[in-house]
C-alpha positions as a Markdown table, in Angstrom:
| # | Residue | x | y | z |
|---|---|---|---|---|
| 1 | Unk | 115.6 | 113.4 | 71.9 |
| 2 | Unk | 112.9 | 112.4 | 74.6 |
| 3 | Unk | 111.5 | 108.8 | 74.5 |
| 4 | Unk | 107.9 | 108.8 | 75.2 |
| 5 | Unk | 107.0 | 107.2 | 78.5 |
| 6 | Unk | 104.5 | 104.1 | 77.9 |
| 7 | Unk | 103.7 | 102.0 | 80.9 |
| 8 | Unk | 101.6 | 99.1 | 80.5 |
| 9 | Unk | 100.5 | 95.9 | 82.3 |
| 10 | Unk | 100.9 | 92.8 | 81.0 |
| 11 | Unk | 102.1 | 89.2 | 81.0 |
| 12 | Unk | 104.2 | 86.4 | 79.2 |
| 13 | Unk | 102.0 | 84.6 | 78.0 |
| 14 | Unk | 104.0 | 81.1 | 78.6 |
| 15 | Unk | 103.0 | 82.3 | 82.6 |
| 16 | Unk | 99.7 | 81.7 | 84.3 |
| 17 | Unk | 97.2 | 84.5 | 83.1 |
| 18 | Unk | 96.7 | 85.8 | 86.5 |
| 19 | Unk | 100.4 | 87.1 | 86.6 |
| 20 | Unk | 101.0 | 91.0 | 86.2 |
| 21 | Unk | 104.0 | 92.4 | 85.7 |
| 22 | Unk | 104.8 | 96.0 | 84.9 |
| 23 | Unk | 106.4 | 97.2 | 81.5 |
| 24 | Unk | 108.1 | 99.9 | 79.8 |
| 25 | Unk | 107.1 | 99.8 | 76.1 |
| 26 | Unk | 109.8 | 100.8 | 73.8 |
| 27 | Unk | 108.2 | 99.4 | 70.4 |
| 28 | Unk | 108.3 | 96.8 | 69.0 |
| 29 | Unk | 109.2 | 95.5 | 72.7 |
| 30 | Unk | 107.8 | 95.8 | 76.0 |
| 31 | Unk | 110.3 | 95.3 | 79.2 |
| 32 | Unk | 109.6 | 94.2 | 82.3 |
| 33 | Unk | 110.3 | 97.3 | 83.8 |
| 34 | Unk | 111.4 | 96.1 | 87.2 |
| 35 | Unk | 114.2 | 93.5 | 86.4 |
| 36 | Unk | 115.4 | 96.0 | 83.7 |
| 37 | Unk | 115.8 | 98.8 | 86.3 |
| 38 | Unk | 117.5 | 95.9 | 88.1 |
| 39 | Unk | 120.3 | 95.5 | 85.0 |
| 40 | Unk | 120.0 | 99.5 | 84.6 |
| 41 | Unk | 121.6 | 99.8 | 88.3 |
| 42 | Unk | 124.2 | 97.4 | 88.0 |
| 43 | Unk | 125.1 | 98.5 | 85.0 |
| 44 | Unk | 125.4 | 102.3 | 85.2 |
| 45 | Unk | 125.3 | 102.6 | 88.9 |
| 46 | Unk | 127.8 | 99.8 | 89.3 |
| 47 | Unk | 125.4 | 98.3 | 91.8 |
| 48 | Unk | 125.5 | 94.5 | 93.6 |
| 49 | Unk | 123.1 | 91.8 | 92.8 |
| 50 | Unk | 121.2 | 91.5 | 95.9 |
| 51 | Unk | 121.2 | 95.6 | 96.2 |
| 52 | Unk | 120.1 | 96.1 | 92.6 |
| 53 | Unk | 116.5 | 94.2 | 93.1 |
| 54 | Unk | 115.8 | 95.5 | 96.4 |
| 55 | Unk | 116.3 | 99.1 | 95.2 |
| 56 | Unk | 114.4 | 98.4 | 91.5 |
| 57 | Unk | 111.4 | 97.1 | 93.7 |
| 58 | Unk | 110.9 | 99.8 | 96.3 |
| 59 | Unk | 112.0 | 102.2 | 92.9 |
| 60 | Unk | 109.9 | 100.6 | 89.9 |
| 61 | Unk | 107.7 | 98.2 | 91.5 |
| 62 | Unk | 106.0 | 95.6 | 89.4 |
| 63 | Unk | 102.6 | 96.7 | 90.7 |
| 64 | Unk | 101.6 | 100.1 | 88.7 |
| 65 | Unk | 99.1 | 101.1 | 91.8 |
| 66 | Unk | 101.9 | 100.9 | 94.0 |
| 67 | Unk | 104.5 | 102.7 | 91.6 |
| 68 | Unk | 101.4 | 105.8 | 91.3 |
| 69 | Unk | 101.4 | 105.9 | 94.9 |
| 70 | Unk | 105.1 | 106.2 | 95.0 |
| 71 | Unk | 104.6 | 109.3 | 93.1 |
| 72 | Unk | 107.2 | 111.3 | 91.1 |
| 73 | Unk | 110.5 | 109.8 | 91.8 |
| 74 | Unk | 109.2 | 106.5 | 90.5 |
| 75 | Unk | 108.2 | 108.5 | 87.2 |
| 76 | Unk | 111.7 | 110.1 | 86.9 |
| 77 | Unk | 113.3 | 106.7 | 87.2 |
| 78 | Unk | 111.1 | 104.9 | 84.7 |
| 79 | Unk | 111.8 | 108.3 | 82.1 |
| 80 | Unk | 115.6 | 107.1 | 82.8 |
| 81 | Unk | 115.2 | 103.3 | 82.2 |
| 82 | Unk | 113.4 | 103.9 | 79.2 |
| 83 | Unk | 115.9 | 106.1 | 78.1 |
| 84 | Unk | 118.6 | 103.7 | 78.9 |
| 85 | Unk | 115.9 | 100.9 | 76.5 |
| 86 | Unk | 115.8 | 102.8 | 74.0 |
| 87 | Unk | 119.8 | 103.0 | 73.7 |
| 88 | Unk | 120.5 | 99.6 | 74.5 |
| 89 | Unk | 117.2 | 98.3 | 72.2 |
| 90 | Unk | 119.5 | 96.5 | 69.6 |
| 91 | Unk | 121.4 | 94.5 | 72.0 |
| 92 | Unk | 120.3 | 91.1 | 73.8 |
| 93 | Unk | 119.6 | 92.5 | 77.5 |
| 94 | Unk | 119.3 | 90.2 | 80.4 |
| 95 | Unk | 118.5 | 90.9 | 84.5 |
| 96 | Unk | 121.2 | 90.6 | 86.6 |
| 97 | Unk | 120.3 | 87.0 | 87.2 |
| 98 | Unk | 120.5 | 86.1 | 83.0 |
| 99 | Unk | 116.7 | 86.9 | 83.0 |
| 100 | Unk | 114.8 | 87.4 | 79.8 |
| 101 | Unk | 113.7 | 91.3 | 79.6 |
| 102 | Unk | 112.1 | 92.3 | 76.8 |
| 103 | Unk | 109.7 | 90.4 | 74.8 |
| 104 | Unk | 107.6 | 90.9 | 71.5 |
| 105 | Unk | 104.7 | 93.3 | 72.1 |
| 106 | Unk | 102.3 | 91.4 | 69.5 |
| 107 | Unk | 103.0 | 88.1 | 70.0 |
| 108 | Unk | 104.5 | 87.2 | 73.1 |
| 109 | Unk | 102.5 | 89.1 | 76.2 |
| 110 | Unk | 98.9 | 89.7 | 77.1 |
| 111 | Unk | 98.4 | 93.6 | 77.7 |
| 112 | Unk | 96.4 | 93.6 | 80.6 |
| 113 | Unk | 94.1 | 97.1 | 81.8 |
| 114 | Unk | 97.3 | 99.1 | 83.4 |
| 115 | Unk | 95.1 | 99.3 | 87.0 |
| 116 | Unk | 92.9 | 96.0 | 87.1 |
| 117 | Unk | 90.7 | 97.8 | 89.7 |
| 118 | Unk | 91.4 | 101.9 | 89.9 |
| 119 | Unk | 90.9 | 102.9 | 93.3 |
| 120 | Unk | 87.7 | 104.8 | 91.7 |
| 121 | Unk | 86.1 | 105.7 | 88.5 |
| 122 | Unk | 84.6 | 108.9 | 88.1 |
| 123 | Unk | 83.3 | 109.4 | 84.7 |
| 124 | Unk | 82.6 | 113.2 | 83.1 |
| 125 | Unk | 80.4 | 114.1 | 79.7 |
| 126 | Unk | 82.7 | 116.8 | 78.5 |
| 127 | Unk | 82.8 | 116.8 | 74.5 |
| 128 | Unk | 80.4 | 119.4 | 73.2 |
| 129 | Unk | 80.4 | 117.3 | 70.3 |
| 130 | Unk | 79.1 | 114.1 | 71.3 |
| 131 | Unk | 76.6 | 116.1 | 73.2 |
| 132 | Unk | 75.2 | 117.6 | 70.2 |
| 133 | Unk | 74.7 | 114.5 | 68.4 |
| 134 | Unk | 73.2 | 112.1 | 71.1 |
| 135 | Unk | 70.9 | 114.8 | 72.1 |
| 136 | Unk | 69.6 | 115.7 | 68.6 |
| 137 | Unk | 69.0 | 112.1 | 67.9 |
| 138 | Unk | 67.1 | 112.1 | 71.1 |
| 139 | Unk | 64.9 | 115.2 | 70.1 |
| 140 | Unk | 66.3 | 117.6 | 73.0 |
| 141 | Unk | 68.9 | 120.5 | 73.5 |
| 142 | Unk | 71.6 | 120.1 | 75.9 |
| 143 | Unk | 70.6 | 121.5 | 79.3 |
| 144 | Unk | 72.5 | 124.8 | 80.4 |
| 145 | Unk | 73.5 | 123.7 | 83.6 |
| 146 | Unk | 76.4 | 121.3 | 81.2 |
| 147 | Unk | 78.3 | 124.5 | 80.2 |
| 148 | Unk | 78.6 | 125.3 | 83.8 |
| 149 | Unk | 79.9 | 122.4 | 85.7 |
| 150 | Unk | 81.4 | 118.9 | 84.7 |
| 151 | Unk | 78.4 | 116.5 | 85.3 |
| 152 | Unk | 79.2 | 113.1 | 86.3 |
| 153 | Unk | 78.6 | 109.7 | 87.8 |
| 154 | Unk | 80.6 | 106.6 | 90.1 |
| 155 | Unk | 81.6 | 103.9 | 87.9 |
| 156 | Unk | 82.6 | 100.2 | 89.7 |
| 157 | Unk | 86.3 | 99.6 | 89.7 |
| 158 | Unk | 85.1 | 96.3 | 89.8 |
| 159 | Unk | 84.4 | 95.9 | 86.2 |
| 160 | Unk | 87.2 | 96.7 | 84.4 |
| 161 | Unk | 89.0 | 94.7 | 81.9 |
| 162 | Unk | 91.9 | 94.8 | 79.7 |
| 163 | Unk | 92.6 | 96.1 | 76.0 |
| 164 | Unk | 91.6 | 92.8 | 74.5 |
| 165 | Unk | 89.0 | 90.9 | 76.7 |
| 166 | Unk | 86.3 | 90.1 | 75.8 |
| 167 | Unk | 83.0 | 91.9 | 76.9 |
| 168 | Unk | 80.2 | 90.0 | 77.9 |
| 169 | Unk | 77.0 | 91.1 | 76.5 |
| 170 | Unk | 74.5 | 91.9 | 79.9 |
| 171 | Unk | 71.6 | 89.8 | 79.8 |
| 172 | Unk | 69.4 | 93.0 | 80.7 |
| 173 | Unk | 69.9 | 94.8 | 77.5 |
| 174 | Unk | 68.8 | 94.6 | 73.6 |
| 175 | Unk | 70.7 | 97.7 | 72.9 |
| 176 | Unk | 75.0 | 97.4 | 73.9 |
| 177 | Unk | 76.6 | 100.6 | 73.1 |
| 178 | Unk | 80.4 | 101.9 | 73.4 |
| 179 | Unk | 81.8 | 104.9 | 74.4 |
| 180 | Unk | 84.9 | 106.0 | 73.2 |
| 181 | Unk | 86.1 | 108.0 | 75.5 |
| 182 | Unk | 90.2 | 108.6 | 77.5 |
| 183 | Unk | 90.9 | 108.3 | 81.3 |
| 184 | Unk | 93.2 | 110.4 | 83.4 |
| 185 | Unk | 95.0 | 108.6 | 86.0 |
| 186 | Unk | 95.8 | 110.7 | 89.0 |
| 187 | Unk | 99.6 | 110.2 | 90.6 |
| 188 | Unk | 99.1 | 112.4 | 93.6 |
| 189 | Unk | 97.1 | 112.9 | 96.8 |
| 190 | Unk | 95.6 | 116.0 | 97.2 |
| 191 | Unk | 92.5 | 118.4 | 98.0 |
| 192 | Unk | 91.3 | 121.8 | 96.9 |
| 193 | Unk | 93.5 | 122.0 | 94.5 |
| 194 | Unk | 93.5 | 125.2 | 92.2 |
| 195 | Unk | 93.5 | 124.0 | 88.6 |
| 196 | Unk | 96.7 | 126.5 | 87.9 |
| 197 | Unk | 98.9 | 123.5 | 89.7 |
| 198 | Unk | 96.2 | 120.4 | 88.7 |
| 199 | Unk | 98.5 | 119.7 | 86.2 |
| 200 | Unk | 100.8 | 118.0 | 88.6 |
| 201 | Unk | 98.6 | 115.5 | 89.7 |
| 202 | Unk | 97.7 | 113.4 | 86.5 |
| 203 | Unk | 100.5 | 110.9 | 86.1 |
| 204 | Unk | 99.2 | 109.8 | 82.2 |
| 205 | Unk | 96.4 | 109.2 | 80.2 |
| 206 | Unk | 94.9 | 105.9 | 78.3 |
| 207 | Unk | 92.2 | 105.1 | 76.3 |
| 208 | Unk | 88.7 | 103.9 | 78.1 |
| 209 | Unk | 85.5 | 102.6 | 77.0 |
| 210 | Unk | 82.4 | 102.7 | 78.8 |
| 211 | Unk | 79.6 | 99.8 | 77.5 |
| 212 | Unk | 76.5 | 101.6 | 78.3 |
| 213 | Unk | 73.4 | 99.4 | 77.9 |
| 214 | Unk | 71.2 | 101.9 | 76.3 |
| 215 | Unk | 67.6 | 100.6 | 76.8 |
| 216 | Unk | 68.5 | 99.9 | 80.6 |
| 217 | Unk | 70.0 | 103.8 | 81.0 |
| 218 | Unk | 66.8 | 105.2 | 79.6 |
| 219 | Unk | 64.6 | 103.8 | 82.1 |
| 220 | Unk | 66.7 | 104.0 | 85.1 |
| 221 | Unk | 67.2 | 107.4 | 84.5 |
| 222 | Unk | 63.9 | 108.8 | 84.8 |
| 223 | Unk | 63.9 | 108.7 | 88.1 |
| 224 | Unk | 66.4 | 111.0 | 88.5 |
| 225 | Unk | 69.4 | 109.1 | 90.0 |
| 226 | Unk | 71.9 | 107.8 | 88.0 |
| 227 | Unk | 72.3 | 105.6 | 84.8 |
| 228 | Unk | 72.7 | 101.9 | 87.5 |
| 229 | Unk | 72.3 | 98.7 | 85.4 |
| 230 | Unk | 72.7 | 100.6 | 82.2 |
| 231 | Unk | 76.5 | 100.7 | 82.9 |
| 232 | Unk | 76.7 | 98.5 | 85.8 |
| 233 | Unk | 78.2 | 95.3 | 84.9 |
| 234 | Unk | 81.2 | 92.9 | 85.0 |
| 235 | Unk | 83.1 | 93.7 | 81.8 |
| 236 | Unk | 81.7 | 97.1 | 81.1 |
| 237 | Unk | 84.5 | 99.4 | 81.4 |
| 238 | Unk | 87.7 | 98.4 | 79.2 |
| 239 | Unk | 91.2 | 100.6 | 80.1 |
| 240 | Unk | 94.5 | 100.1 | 78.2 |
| 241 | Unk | 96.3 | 99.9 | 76.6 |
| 242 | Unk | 98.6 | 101.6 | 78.1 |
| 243 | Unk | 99.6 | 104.7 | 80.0 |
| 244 | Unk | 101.1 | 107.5 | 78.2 |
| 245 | Unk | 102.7 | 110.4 | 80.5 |
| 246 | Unk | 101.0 | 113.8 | 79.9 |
| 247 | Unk | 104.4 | 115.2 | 78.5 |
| 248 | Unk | 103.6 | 112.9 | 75.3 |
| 249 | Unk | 100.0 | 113.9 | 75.1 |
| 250 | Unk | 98.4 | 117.0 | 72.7 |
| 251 | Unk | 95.0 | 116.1 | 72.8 |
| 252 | Unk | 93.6 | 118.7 | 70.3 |
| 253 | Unk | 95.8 | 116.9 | 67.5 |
| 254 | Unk | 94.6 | 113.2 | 68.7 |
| 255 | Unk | 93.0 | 111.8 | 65.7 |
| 256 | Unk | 90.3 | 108.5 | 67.2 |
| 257 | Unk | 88.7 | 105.7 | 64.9 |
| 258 | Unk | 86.3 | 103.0 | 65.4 |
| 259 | Unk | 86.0 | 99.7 | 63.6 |
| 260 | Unk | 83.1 | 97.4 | 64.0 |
| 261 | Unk | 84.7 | 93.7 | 62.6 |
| 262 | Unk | 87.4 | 95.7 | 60.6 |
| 263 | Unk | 85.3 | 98.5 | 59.0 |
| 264 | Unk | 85.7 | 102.0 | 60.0 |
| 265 | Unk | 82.4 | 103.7 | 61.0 |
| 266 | Unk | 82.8 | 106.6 | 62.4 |
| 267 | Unk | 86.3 | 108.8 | 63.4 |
| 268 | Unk | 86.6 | 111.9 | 65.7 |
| 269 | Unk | 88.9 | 113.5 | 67.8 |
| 270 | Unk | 89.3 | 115.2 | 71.2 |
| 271 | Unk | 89.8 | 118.9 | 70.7 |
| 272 | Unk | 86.4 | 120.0 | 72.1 |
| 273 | Unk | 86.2 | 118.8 | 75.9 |
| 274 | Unk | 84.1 | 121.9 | 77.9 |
| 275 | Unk | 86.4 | 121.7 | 80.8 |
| 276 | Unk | 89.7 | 120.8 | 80.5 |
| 277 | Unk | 91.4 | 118.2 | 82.8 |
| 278 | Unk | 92.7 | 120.6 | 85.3 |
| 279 | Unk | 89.3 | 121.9 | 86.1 |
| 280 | Unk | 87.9 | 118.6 | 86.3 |
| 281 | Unk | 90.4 | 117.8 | 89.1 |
| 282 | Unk | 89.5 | 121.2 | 90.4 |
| 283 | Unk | 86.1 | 120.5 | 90.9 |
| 284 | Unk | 86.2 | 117.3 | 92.2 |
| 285 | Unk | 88.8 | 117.9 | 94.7 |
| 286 | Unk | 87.1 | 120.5 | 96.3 |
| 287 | Unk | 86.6 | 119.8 | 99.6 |
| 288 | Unk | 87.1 | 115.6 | 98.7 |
| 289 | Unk | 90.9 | 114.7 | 98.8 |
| 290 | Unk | 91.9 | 112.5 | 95.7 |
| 291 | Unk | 94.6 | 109.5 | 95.4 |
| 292 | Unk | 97.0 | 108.5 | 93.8 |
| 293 | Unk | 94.9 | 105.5 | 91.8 |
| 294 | Unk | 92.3 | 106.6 | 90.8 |
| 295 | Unk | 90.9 | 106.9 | 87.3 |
| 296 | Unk | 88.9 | 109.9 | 85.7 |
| 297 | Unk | 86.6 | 109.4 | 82.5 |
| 298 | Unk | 86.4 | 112.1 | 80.0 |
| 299 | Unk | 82.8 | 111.5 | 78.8 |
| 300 | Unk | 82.4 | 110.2 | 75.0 |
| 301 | Unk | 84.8 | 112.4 | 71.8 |
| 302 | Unk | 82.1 | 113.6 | 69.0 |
| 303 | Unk | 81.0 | 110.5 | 66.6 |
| 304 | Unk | 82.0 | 107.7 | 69.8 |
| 305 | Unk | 78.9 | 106.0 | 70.3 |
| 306 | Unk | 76.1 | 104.0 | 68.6 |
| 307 | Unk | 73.8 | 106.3 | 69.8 |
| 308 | Unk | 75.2 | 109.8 | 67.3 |
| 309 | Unk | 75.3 | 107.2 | 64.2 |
| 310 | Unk | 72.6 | 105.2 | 64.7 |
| 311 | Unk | 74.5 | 101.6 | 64.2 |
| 312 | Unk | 74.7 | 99.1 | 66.9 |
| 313 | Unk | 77.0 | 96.7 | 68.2 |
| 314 | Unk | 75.9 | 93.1 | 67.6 |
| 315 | Unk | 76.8 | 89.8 | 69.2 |
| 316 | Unk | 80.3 | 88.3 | 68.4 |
| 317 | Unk | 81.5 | 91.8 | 66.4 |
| 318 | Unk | 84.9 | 92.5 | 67.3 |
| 319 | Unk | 85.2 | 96.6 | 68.3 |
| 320 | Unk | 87.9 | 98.3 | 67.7 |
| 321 | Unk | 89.1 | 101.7 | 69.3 |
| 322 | Unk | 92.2 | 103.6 | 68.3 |
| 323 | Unk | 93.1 | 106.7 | 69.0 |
| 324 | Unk | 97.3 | 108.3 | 67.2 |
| 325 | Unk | 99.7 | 108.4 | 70.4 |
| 326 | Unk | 97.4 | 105.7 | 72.3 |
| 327 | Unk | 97.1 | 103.0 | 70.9 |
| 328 | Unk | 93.7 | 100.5 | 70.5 |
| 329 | Unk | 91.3 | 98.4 | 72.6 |
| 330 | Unk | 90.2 | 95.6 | 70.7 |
| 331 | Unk | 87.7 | 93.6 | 72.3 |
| 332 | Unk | 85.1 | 90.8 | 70.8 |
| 333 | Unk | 81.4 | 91.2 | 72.3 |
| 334 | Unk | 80.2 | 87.6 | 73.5 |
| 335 | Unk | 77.1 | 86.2 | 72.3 |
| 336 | Unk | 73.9 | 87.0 | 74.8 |
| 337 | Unk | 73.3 | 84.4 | 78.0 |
| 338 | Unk | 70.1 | 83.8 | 78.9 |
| 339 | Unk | 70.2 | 84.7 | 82.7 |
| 340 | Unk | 67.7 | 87.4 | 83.4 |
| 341 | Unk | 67.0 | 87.5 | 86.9 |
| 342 | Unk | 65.0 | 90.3 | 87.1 |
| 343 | Unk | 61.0 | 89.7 | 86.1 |
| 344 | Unk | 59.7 | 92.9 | 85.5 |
| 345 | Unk | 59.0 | 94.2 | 82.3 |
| 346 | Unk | 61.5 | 96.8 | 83.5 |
């Protein structure tokens, strides 16, 4: 039977907060991934002590940028250790060295965003759905030029945070939105790359939100150039919770939910993206080489924003987004500073 590949990043949380570690989730329990490759060579591959961690960390390195850039052998040995896991799940596992391995996925780590800062963030609008809905709110049809190429914009890899950070409300809005939305991490350098073979450069998927603040967007983008403080700002994209391997994913039977404090208010799904991923890296990587690293933004499912339903996210409400086969972000909204720098009216 094949074990489906979650990677996440994370740390014990009797550690300092600033540690990351990389793990292979085999539920209830996440492993730390590199140590348990460790014990996985000496026990099936009979090797030494001191051989066994200098192999797991050139193999499975704790760091999941570096283990993209490694590319697919690292994958193939991860598939292995969690295979290995998920046999050995009921026993009491230690590293070579007596280490502790696994620990309890609830209660005893921190899941961190699996990149902390993606070498870039390109984010698309590619659900018809959502579409629809924002721009019949907005009294407007959806421009014809959207059905011919995937639109988007640079996001900062600056501002990401983890599956259960909080999100600090930006002093230059009135109106904080969500967008619920998934991210393709790419595993593999390449350019002009035909989108029969793009396949083989997305290493997984995870959920992603992108906080738009909606009043600031409005504005800045009548002039033409870009959406700028309405999603630029620390906190404002959320990645996690983990990476699933694309093997795992069938994104037209993905069923999503959001929760404001608890209470569902809206659910949708993912079957309706214009342009499928493999043209997205198609486009992009014409005549631009991609990298292992970085992270693309499928543009907000049908009923995944404030702005289709008309209900807004308030200070101190806890959002929750939860797709099946992905998990959730869960993050509280902070209360509004008073820090405006910025005198304008504008």
């Amino acid at each position: 039977m094949s074990i489906c590949l979650k990677l996440a990043t994370y740390c014990d949380l009797s550690e300092p907060i600033s540690t990351r570690r990389l793990g292979i989730i085999i539920e209830p329990k996440i492993f730390d991934a590199t140590i348990s490759y460790a014990s996985y060579l000496r026990d099936v591959k009979s090797e030494g002590i001191v051989e066994s961690y200098e192999i797991a960390e050139k193999t499975i390195p704790s760091d999941m940028l570096v283990l993209l850039e490694i590319g697919d052998a690292a994958w193939t040995e991860c598939r292995k250790l969690a295979e290995y896991l998920s046999r050995k799940s009921a026993e009491v596992l230690v590293g070579p060295k007596n280490e502790r391995l696994s620990y309890d996925l609830e209660r005893e780590v921190k899941l961190r965003a699996p990149l902390s800062k993606p070498k870039s963030i390109r984010d698309f609008m590619c659900f018809k759905s959502h579409m629809e809905n924002a721009y019949r709110r907005l009294g407007l049809s959806i421009p014809e030029i959207w059905f011919e190429i995937p639109a988007y914009f640079r996001a900062s890899p600056y501002n990401v945070i983890g599956p259960s950070d909080e999100i600090q409300w930006p002093s230059l809005t009135e109106k904080l939105d969500f967008e619920f939305e998934f991210a393709a991490y790419i595993g593999k350098k390449g350019r002009d790359i035909d989108r029969k073979n793009a396949s083989e450069y997305i290493a997984g998927f995870s959920l992603f939100n992108d906080v738009s603040a909606r009043d600031r967007q409005r504005v800045q983008m009548q002039v033409s150039l870009g959406p700028g403080k309405g999603k630029d700002f620390d906190t404002g994209k959320i990645l996690g919770p983990y990476i699933v391997t694309p093997d795992e994913v069938d994104f037209k039977n993905v069923q999503c939910f959001v929760r404001f404090n608890g209470e569902e208010v809206s659910r949708g799904g993912a079957s309706d993206m214009q342009f499928s991923w493999e043209e997205l890296i198609e486009y992009i990587s014409q005549d631009e080489t991609i990298y292992p690293g970085e992270v693309f933004g499928s543009g907000t499912i049908g009923n995944g924003s404030s702005i289709e339903f008309d209900r807004w996210l308030k200070p101190g409400d806890i959002l929750e987004l939860e797709a099946s086969g992905f998990g959730k972000l869960r993050n509280k909204i902070s209360e509004p500073q008073n820090r405006k720098l910025w005198r304008s009216k504008y």
